[in-house]
VOMARKE-573032 format. One record per residue (C-alpha): z, x, y. Coordinates in steps of 0.5 Angstrom, whole numbers, padded with zeros to 4 digits, always signed. Each point is the difference from the previous one (the first is absolute). Layout:
BEGIN
ZXY...
***
This chain:
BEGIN
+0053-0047-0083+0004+0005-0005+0005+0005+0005-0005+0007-0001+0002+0007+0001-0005+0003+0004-0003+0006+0003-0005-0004+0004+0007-0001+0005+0001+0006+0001-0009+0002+0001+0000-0006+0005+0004+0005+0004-0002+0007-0002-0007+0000+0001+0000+0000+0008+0005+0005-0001-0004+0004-0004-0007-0002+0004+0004+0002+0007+0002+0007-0003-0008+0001-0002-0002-0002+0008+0004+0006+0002-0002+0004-0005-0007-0001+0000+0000+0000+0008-0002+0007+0001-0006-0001-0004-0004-0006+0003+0003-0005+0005-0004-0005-0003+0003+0000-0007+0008-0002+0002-0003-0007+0003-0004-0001-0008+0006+0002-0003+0005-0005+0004-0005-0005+0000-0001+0000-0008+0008+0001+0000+0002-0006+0002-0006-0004-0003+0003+0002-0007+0007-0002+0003-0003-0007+0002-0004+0000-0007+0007+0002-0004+0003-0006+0004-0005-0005-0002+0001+0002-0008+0007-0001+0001-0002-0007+0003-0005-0002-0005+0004+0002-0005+0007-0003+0002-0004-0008-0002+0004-0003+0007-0005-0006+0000+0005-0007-0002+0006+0003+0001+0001-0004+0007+0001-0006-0004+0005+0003-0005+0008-0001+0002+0005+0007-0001+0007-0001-0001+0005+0002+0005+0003+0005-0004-0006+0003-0003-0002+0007+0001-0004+0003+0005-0007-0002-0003-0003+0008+0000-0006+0000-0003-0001+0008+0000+0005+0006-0001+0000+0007-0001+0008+0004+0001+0002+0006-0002+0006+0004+0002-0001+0004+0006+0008+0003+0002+0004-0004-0006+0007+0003+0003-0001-0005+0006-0002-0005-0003-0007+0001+0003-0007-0001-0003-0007-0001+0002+0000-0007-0003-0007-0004+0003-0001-0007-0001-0006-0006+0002+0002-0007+0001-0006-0005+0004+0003+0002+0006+0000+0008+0000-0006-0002-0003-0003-0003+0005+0002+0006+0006-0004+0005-0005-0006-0003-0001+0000-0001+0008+0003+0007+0001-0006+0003-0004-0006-0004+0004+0002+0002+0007+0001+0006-0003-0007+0000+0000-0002-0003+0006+0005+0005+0003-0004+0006-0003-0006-0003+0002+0001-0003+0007+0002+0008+0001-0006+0003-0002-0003+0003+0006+0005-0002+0004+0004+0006-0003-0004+0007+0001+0006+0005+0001+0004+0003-0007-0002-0006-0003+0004+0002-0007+0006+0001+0003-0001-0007+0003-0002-0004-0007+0006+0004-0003+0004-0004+0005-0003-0006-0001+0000-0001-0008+0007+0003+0000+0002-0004+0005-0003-0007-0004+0003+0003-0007+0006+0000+0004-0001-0007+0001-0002-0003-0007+0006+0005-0003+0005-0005+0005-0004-0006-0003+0001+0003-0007+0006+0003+0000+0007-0004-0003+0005+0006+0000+0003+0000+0006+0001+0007+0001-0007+0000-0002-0003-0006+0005+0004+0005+0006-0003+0006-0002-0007-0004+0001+0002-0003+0007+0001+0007+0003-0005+0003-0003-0006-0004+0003+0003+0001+0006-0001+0007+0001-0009-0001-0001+0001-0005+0006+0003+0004+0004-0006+0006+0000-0005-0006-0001+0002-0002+0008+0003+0007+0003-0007+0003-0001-0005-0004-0001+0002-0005+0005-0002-0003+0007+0003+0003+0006+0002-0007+0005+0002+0001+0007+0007+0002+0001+0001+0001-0008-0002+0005-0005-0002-0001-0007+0006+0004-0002+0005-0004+0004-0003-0006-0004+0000+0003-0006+0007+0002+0001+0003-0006+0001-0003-0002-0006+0004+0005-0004+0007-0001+0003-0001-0007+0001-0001-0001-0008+0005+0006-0002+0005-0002+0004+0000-0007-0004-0003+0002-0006+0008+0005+0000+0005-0006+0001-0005-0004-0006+0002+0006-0004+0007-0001+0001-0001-0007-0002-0003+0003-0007+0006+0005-0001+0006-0006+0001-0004-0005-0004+0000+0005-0006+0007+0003+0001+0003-0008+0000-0005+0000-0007+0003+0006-0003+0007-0002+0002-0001-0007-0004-0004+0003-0006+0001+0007-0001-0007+0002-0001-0004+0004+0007-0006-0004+0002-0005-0001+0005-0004-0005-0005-0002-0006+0004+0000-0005-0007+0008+0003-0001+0002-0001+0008-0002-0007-0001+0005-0005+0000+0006+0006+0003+0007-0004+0002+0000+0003+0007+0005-0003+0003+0002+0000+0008-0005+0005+0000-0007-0003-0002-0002-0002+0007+0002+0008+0004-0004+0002-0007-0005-0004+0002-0001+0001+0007-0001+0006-0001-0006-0002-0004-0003-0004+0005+0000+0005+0005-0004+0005-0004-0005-0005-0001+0000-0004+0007-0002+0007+0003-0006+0000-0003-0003-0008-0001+0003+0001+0006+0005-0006+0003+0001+0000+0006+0003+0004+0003-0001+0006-0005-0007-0001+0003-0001+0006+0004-0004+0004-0003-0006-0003-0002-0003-0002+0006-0001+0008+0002-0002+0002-0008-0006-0006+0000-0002+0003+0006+0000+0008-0002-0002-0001-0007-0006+0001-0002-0003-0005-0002+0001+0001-0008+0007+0001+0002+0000-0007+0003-0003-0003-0005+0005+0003-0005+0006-0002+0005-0002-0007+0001-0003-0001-0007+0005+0002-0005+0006+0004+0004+0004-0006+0003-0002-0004-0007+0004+0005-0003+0006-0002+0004-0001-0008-0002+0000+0002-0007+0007+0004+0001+0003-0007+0002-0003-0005-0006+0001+0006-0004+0007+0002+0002+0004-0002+0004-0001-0007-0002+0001+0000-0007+0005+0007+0000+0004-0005+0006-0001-0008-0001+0006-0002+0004+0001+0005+0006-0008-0001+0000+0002-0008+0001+0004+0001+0005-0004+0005+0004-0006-0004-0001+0001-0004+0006+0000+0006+0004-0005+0003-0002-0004-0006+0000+0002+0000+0008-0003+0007+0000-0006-0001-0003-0001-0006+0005+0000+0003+0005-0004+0007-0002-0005-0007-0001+0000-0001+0007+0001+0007+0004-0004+0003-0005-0007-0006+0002+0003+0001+0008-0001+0007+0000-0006+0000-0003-0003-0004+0005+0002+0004+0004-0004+0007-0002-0006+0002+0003-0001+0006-0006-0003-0003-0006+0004+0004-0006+0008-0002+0004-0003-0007+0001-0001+0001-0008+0007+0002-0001+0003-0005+0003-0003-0005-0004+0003+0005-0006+0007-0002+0003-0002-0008+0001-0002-0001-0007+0006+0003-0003+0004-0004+0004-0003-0005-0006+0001+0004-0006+0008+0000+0002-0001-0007+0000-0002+0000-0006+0004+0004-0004+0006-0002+0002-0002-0008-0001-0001+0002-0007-0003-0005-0002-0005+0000-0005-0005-0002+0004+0001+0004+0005+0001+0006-0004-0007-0001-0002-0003-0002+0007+0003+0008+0001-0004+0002-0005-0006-0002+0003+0003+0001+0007+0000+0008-0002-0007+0000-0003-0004-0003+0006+0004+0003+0005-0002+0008-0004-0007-0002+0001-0001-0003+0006+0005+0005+0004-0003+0006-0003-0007-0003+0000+0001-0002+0009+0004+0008+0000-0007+0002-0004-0004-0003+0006+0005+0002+0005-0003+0008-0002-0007-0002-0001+0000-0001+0008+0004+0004+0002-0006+0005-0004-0005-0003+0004+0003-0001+0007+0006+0006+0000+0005-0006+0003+0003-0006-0003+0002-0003+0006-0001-0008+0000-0002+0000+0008-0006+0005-0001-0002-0005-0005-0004-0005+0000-0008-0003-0001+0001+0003-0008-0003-0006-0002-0006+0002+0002-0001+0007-0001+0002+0000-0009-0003-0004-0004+0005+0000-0006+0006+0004+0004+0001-0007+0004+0001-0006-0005+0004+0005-0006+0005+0001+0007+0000-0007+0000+0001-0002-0006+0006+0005-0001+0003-0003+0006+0000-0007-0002+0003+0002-0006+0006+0004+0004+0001-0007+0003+0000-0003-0008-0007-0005+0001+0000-0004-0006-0005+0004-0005+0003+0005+0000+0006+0003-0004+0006+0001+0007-0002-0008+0001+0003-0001-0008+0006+0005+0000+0002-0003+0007+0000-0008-0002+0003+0002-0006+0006+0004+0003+0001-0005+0005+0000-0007-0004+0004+0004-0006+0006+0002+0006+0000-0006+0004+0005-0004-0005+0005+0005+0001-0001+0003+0008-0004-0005+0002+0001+0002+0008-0002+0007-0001-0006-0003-0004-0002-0004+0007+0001+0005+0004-0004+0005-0005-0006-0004+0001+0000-0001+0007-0001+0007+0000-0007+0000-0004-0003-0002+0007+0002+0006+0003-0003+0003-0006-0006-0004+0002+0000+0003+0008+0001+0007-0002-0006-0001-0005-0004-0003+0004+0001+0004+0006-0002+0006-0005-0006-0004-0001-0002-0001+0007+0002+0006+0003-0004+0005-0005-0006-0005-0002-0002-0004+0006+0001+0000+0008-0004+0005+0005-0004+0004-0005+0004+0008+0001-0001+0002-0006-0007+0003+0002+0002+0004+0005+0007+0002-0003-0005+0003-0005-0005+0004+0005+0006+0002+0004+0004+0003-0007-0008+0003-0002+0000+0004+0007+0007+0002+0000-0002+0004-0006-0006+0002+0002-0004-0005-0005-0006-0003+0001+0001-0007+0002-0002-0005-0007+0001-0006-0003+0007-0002-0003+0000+0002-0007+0002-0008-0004+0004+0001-0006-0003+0005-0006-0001-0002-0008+0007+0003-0001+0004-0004+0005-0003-0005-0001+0000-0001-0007+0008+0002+0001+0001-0006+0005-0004-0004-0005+0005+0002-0006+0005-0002+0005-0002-0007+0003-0002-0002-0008+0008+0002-0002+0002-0005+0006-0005-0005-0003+0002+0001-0007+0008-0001+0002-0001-0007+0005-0006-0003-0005+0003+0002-0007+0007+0001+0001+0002-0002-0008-0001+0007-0003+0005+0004+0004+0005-0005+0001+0000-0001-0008+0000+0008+0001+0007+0000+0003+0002-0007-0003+0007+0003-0005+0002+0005+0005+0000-0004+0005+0004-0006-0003+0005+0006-0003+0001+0003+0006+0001-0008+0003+0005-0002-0005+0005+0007+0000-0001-0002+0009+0003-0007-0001+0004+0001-0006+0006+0002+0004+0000-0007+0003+0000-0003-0007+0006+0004-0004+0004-0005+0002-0004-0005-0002+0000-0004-0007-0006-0001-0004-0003-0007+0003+0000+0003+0007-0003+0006-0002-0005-0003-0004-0001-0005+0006-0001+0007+0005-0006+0002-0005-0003-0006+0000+0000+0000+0008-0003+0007+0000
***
């Protein structure tokens, strides 16, 4: 596909902007209205993405080899200057890759509009102002090739998420949702800063070579940084570890998962760290071939150890959204390993790794909320006999957990195989010990299945006691309406889809992985004559 100027890039982010103010404005008018004009936002979003999808004409192109100096393979672009004396503009470009994160921002955009349907009852525009603003904020990062612009974008979304879960949170014993929220916010702040410094020293080497100011990603590729490629791209790294997280830039999740509301959850897990992931194949890969190389076997040690701890803590929980949370930091251990084997199997194994772990994440914080609806707590050992109570609740939490764990059928089992046997040839131990770890992805799944589903029937009671504690008549446990479970089902199908019938997003994602591939293991090539450069492609 011929590079195009287009205006649909910057609609994809201007409509959630504009549909979270109408939320606000019409607010006082009808409570209503806002979840409509939400819901009906981030569908044309979703559908805009699928038009860039179609027309984009991505199917073949994993069997089609680009050379190690081509150009960034965008299929779309719109720029225009924005402060030109600066070298800044607001240059937004589409790859497979930003692709493949728009699309999923915008379907979870409209499951968290869905999910927070009845949820929500207090000053509700204000809300799906933060929603919509926040995951307009999170398509402008994936979109966004200016650097000055890409940082404008990962502050921005940061703000709506910290209203999201300071005033619609849940309280947890000993911790306020304000206590959550703000960690959150010093946590990301306080990385997003020493990112910034790593912008500004990269353009001030680029202009000290060139003459020319610019923060434009395509004129940074490729800047002789000398000694100071690896403090540069540190400070790289630390603004995007904080928010995958790595351990040990982990601690704010656990606490804003489990004070969220469950659209915020489902906006955190599902596509807020993903934007972090992107960070690093986006940047710091390409911008910082050598250092990358050379920091790859600590990062790699980091991301094997958050497999670890992140897994051991969560079976240790016994709050359903924390156990969640953890899983989120366990999983991301082998996003790390993906990126930084940089192989182009693994890079593609990643792709799919992201998608499924969007969709199981938030389908399993989506569940999470609809019990905790029901029963007002989300505390696993008051659980128990669920199997028995919900007709459709029971098996579609099932599924979701056997996804989490990476069942074959389902797209995490793909994205896992292909992320382990893409890294093994080069760190073949971390990729033992990484596959120890999914049997403790098992035993926490497991006993997330048991605890909730099976054993001594408690639901029952917990249900009576929570409806006379309210002064409710004692009823039957409502199971999942038409609404929830035809979004569960969208989800579950997604899943399916991405663990049956890979090749479409694969395909998707094929060129830019492969340049992203090539500008990583170029630095180890330079040196090399053409034969053995020819035989690194072929082993590749």
């Amino acid at each position: 596909m011929e590079l195009q100027q287009t205006w649909m890039l910057p609609a994809l982010i201007a409509i959630p902007f504009i549909a979270g103010l109408l939320c606000w404005l019409v607010e006082r008018f009808n409570k209503r209205l806002p979840r409509w004009i939400a819901l009906i936002g981030m569908m044309l979003t979703f559908a805009l993405s699928l038009v860039l999808w179609q027309q984009g004409d991505f199917s073949g192109m994993s069997k089609q080899v680009i050379a190690p100096d081509a150009a960034v393979p965008w299929v779309a672009e719109f720029s225009m200057p924005w402060i030109p004396s600066f070298g800044i503009s607001f240059h937004l470009a589409l790859d497979g890759l930003s692709l493949m994160m728009v699309v999923l921002t915008g379907l979870l955009g409209v499951a968290a509009v869905a999910c927070s349907w009845n949820e929500i009852q207090r000053r509700v525009g204000f809300f799906h102002l933060n929603l919509l603003w926040s995951l307009g904020g999170v398509i402008g990062v994936f979109l966004a090739i200016d650097l000055f612009l890409f940082f404008f974008f990962w502050e921005m979304m940061l703000v709506p998420i910290y209203f999201l879960i300071a005033l619609w949170g849940h309280d947890v014993v000993g911790k306020t949702k304000e206590y959550a929220a703000t960690k959150f916010f010093i946590y990301t702040q306080a990385s997003g800063l020493i990112m910034l410094i790593g912008i500004l020293v990269l353009v001030i080497i680029s202009y000290a070579q060139t003459g020319v100011v610019s923060f434009n990603y395509n004129d940074l590729l490729g800047t002789s940084l000398g000694g100071w490629e690896y403090p540069i791209m540190l400070c790289f790294f630390i603004g995007f570890a904080v928010k995958l997280p790595i351990v040990p830039f982990h601690g704010w999740l656990p606490d804003a998962h489990a004070q969220a509301p469950t659209a915020g959850s489902v906006d955190l897990a599902g596509v807020l760290i993903k934007t972090a992931a992107y960070g690093l194949i986006r940047f710091v890969l390409p911008l910082f071939p050598a250092a990358s190389q050379e920091f790859a076997p600590i990062a790699i040690t980091l991301g094997t150890i958050g497999i670890f701890y992140g897994a051991w803590l969560a079976f240790m929980q016994t709050d359903m959204k924390r156990l969640l949370a953890y899983t989120s930091v366990s999983h991301m251990g082998f996003v790390v390993l993906a990126i930084y084997a940089g192989t182009l199997l693994s890079l593609q194994g990643l792709m799919i790794q992201m998608l499924a772990h969007g969709l199981s994440s938030a389908a399993l914080f989506i569940m999470a909320g609809q019990l905790y609806e029901r029963l007002h707590t989300r505390d696993l050992t008051l659980m128990g006999g669920m199997w028995g109570q919900f007709r459709y609740y029971a098996p579609i939490l099932m599924f979701f957990c056997a996804a989490l764990l990476g069942i074959p059928g389902t797209g995490n089992f793909i994205g896992e195989f292909m992320i382990l046997f893409g890294s093994f040839a080069q760190y073949p131990v971390f990729v033992v010990f990484a596959t120890f770890s999914l049997v403790l992805a098992g035993l926490y799944s497991l006993i997330l299945i048991h605890r909730a589903l099976f054993g001594e029937n408690n639901i029952a009671a917990l249900a009576e006691r929570e409806t006379k504690s309210h002064g409710l008549p004692a009823r039957r446990l409502k199971d999942l309406g038409k609404r929830e479970l035809s979004l569960l089902l969208m989800l579950a199908a997604g899943l399916v889809w991405l663990g049956l019938y890979p090749q479409p997003f694969l395909d998707t994602s094929s060129h830019a992985m492969q340049w992203i591939n090539n500008a990583y293991i170029y630095s180890q090539v330079t040196q090399v004559d053409a034969s053995q450069l020819l035989d690194v492609m072929e082993a590749r």
